[in-house]
C-alpha positions in Angstrom: 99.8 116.8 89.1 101.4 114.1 91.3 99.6 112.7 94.3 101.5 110.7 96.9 102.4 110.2 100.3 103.8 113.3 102.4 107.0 113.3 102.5 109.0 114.0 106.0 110.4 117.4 105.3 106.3 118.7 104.6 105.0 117.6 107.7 105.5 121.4 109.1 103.6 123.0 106.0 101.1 120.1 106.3 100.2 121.3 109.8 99.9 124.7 108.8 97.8 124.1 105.8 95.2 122.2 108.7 96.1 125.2 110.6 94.7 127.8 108.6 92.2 125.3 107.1 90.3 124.7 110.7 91.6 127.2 113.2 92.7 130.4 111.3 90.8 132.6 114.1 94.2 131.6 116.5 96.5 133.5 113.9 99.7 131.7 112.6 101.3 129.3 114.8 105.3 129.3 115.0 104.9 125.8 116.5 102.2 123.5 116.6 100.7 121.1 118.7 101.0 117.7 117.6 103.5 116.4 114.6 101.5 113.7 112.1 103.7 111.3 112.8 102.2 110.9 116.3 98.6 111.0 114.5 96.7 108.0 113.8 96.3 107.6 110.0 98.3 107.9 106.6 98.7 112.0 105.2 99.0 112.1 101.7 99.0 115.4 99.3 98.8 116.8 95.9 102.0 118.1 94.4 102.3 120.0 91.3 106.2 120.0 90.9 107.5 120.8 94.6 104.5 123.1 95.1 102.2 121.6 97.5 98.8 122.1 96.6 96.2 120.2 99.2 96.4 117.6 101.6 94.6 115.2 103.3 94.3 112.3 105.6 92.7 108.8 105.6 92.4 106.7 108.3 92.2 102.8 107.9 88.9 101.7 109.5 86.6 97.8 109.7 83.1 98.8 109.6 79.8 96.8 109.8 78.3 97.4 106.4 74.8 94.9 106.3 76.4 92.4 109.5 79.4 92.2 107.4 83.0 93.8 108.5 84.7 95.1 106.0 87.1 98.0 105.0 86.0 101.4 105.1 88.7 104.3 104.5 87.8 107.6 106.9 89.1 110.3 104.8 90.0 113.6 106.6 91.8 116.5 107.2 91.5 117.9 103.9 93.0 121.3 103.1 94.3 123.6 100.9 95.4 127.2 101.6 94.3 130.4 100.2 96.5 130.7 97.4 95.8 127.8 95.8 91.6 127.5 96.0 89.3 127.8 93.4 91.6 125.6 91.3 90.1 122.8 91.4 93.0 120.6 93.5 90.8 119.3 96.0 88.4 118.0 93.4 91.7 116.1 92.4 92.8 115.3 95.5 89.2 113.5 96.3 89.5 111.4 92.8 92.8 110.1 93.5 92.1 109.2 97.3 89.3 106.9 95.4 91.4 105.4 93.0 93.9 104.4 95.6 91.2 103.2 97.7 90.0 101.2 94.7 93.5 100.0 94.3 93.7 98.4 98.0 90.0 96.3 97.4 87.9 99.3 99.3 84.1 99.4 98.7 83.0 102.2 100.6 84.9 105.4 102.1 83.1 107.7 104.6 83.9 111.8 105.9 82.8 114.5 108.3 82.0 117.5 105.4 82.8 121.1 106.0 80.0 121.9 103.6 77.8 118.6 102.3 76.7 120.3 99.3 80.3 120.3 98.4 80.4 116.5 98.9 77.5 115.8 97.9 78.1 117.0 94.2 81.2 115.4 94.2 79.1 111.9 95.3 79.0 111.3 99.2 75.4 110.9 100.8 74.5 111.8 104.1 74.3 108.1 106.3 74.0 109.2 109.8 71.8 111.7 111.7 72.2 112.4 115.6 71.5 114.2 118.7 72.5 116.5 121.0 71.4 117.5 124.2 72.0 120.4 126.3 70.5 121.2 129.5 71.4 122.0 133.2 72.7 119.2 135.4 69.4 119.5 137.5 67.4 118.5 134.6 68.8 115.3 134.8 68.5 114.8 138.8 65.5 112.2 138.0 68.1 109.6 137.6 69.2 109.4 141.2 65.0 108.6 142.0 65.3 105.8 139.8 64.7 102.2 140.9 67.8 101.5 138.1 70.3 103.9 140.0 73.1 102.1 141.5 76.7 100.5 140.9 79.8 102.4 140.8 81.9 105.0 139.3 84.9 104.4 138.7 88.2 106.6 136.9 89.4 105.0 133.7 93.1 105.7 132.1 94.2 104.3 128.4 95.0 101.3 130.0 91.6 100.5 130.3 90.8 101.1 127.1 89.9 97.1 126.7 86.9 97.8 129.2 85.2 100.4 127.4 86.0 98.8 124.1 83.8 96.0 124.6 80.8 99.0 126.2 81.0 100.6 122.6 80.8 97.2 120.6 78.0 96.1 123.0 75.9 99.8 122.3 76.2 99.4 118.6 76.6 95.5 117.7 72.8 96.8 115.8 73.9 99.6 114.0 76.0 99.4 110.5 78.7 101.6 109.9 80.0 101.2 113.3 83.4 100.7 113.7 85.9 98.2 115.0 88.1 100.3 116.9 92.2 99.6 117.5 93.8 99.9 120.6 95.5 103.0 119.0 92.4 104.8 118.1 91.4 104.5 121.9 94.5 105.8 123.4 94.8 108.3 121.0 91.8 109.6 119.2 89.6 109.1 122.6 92.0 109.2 125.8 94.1 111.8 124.1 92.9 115.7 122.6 95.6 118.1 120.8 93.5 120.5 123.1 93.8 118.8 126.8 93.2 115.2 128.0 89.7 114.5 128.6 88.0 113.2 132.1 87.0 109.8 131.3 84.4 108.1 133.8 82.4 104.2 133.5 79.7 103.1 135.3 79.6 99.1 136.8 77.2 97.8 138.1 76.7 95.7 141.0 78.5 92.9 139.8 81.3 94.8 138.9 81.1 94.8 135.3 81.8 98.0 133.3 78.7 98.6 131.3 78.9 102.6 130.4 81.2 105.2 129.9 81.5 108.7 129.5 84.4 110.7 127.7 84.3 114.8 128.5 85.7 118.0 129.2 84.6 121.0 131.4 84.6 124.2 129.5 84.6 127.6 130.7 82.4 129.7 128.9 80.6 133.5 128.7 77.9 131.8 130.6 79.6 129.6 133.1 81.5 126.3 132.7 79.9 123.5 130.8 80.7 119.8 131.3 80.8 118.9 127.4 80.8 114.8 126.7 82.9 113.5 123.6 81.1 110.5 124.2 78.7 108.8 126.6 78.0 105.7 125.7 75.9 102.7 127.5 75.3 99.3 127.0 71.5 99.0 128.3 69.3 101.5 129.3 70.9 100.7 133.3 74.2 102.0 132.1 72.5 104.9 130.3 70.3 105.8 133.7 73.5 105.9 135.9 75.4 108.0 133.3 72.9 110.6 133.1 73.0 110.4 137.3 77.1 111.2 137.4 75.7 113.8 135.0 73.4 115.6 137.2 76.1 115.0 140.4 77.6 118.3 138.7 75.2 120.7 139.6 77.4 122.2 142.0 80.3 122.7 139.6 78.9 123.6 135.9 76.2 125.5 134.4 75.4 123.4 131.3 76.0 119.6 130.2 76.1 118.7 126.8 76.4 114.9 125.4 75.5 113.4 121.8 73.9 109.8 121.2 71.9 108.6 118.8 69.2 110.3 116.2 66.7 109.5 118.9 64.7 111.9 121.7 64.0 109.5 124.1 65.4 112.0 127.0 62.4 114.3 126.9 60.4 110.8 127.6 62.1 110.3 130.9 62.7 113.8 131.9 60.2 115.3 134.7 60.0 118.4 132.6 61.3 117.8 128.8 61.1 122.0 128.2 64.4 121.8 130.6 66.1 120.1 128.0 67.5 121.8 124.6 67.5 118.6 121.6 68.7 119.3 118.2 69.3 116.6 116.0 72.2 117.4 113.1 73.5 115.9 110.2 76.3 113.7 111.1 79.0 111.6 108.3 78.5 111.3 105.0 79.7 107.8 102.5 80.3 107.1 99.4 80.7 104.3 97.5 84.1 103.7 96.1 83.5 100.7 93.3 80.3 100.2 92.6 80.7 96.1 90.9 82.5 95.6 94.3 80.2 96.9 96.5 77.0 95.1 95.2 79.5 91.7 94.9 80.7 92.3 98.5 77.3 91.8 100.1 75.1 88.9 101.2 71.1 89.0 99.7 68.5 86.6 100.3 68.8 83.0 99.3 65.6 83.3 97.4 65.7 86.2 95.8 66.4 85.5 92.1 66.7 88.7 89.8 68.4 90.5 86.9 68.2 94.3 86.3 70.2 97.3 85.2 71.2 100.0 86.4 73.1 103.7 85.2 75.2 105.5 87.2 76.2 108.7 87.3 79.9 109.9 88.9 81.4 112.6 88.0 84.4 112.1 90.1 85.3 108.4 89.5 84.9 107.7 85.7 85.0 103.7 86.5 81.7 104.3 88.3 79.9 106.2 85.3 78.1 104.1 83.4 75.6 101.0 83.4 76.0 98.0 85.2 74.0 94.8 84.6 73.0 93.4 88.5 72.2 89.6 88.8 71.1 87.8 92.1 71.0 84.2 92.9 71.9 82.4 95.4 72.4 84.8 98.4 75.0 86.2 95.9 75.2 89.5 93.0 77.1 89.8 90.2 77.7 93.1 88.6 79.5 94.1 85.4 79.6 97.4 83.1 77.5 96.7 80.1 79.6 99.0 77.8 83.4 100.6 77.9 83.4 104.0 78.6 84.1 105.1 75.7 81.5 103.2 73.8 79.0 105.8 71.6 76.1 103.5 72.8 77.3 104.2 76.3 73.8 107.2 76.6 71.1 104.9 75.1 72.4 102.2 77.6 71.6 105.0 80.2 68.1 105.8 78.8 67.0 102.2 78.6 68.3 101.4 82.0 65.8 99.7 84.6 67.4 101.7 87.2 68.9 105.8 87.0 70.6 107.3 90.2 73.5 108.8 91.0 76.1 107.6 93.0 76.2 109.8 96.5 72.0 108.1 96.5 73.2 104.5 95.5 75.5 105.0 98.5 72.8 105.6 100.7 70.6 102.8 100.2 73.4 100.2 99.9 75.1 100.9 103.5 70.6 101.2 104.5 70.1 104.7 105.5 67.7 105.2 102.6 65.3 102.6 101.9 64.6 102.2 98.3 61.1 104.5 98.6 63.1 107.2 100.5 65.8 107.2 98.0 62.9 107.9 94.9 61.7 110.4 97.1 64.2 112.4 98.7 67.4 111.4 96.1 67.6 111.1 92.4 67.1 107.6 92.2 64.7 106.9 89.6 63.2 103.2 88.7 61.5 102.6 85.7 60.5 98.5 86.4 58.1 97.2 89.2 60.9 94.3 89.0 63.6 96.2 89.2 62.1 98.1 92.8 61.1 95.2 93.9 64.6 93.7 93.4 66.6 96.5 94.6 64.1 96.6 98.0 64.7 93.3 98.9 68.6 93.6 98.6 68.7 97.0 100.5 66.0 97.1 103.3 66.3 99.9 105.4 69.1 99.5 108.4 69.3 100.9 111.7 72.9 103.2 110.6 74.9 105.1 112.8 78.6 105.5 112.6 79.6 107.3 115.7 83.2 107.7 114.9 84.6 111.6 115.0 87.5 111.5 112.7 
């Protein structure tokens, strides 16, 4: 099997592996919409001689993991057609995309699943939740009463992509896994859709200032058109009162809006009857830790925290990972080294003696914060045999306010 960057004369068979791998139900397509090279992101696929087996793509992302920036690959687009499931190719596909994250100093890799159990035996957690809303634009009309209603609307065209780039740091400068967007990922994963442009709207306020925006389309459907929103996004709950105003200003036009935000139900507060208003909340991205010595090392911990426990590991898709580690903390800082080679016949008693079992899709969860350490025991199969050792682990990996907002 060879693994490596796709080369320029697959980029056709590429698309028609997504193709059939996303959007089979429109039947074979003699020519597609958009060629990768005008796609943000590096494809790379899984070769066994010139047979092309899988594919995928991985986007190059900065994410805030505990107030720090760091690296965090988005890995995407992953296919493979009929003829060549069940073969176990994407399973190898997946392994090397981690090793050659590993290779470039990665920590942490995050994906939209098709199916999380899927990813979640191969080691991704779940790290975000969110919610959708879906109601009829009159549900909303108590904005316009309120005392916060005012400022402007205003069209906004990739060149302004600055504006609402500095809206989207400002509504998630508190949440980890939120992401530093390029220039390029806003003219072209927000301002630009392989299936239309999208209507893209902010809000200022008196002074001017651009301090909300929403990104959507308007949909006909069996039951009317819907105005459907990529994105609405506000800096303060002014910016978020006004949005939901423009909102409601298209009852004349469409049927239904729709809009996501945060795993939050604050809506059917404000609303003058919350039964208008249909709230779902679904499972969004999932992570996984890529190296687990580098990911402890990477972070900061308190300064008086002073502890030493250890730790076993089980992935089944990155052997490096699969084992015990021994975890030190002084200093605000972590060490963390394997306490046996992989090959090492002591290698299962270090496992059983361990002050710490999990595996690595739950270790992944409470190191980016979206488990706390009690949720973890409870809901995960992290298992901790030392008060020391819990009491260790809770104070490097409180709970964090995660949301990584990113469609990739």
């Amino acid at each position: 099997m060879d693994y490596r960057e796709l080369p320029d004369d697959r980029k056709t068979q590429f698309q028609d592996y997504l193709h059939y791998a996303f959007s089979a139900e429109d039947g074979p397509q003699s020519d597609h919409e958009t060629d990768p090279d005008e796609r943000v992101g590096d494809e790379r696929a899984l070769f066994d001689g010139d047979e092309m087996l899988c594919v995928c793509r991985h986007y190059w992302f900065r994410a805030r993991v505990r107030g720090r920036w760091c690296e965090m690959p988005g890995l995407s687009a992953v296919a493979s057609p009929p003829e060549h499931r069940r073969e176990g190719n994407v399973t190898r596909l997946l392994a090397e995309s981690l090793a050659e994250y590993r290779d470039r100093g990665d920590f942490l890799t995050a994906l939209w699943a098709f199916e999380h159990p899927f990813y979640e035996r191969h080691g991704w957690g779940l790290a975000t939740k969110f919610t959708e809303y879906d109601c009829e634009p009159d549900a909303l009309a108590f904005a316009r009463d309120s005392p916060l209603a005012g400022g402007t609307f205003r069209k906004l065209d990739p060149d302004d992509w600055d504006l609402l780039d500095s809206v989207h740091a400002a509504a998630h400068e508190n949440y980890d896994l939120a992401i530093d967007r390029t220039e390029e990922w806003w003219r072209e994963k927000i301002f630009d859709n392989w299936r239309g442009d999208p209507y893209v709207y902010g809000w200022a306020d008196e002074a001017g200032e651009v301090r909300g925006y929403v990104v959507y389309h308007v949909r006909d459907e069996d039951e009317g058109k819907r105005l459907q929103a990529k994105e609405l996004v506000a800096a303060d709950r002014a910016a978020r009162t006004n949005l939901l105003r423009f909102l409601a200003n298209h009852d004349s036009q469409v049927e239904r809006v729709s809009f996501y935000g945060l795993n939050e139900t604050a809506l059917l507060d404000v609303a003058r009857d919350p039964g208008d208003i249909d709230c779902e909340v679904h499972p969004g991205p999932m992570v996984r830790i890529v190296d687990v010595p580098t990911a402890i090392e990477a972070l900061d911990y308190p300064h008086d925290l002073d502890a030493e426990f250890t730790v076993a590991v089980s992935d089944s898709l990155a052997d490096w990972n699969d084992g015990t580690f021994r975890v030190a903390v002084a200093d605000g800082r972590a060490t963390c080294e394997p306490t046996t080679d992989a090959a090492d016949a002591t290698a299962a008693a270090d496992v059983t003696d361990a002050d710490v079992t999990t595996g690595i899709g739950a270790l992944s969860q409470v190191v980016v914060g979206y488990h706390s350490v009690e949720d973890a025991e409870t809901l995960a199969d992290l298992e901790i045999r030392t008060p020391e050792a819990r009491d260790a682990l809770t104070a490097m990996f409180p709970e964090r306010d995660v949301f990584l907002h990113e469609g990739f």
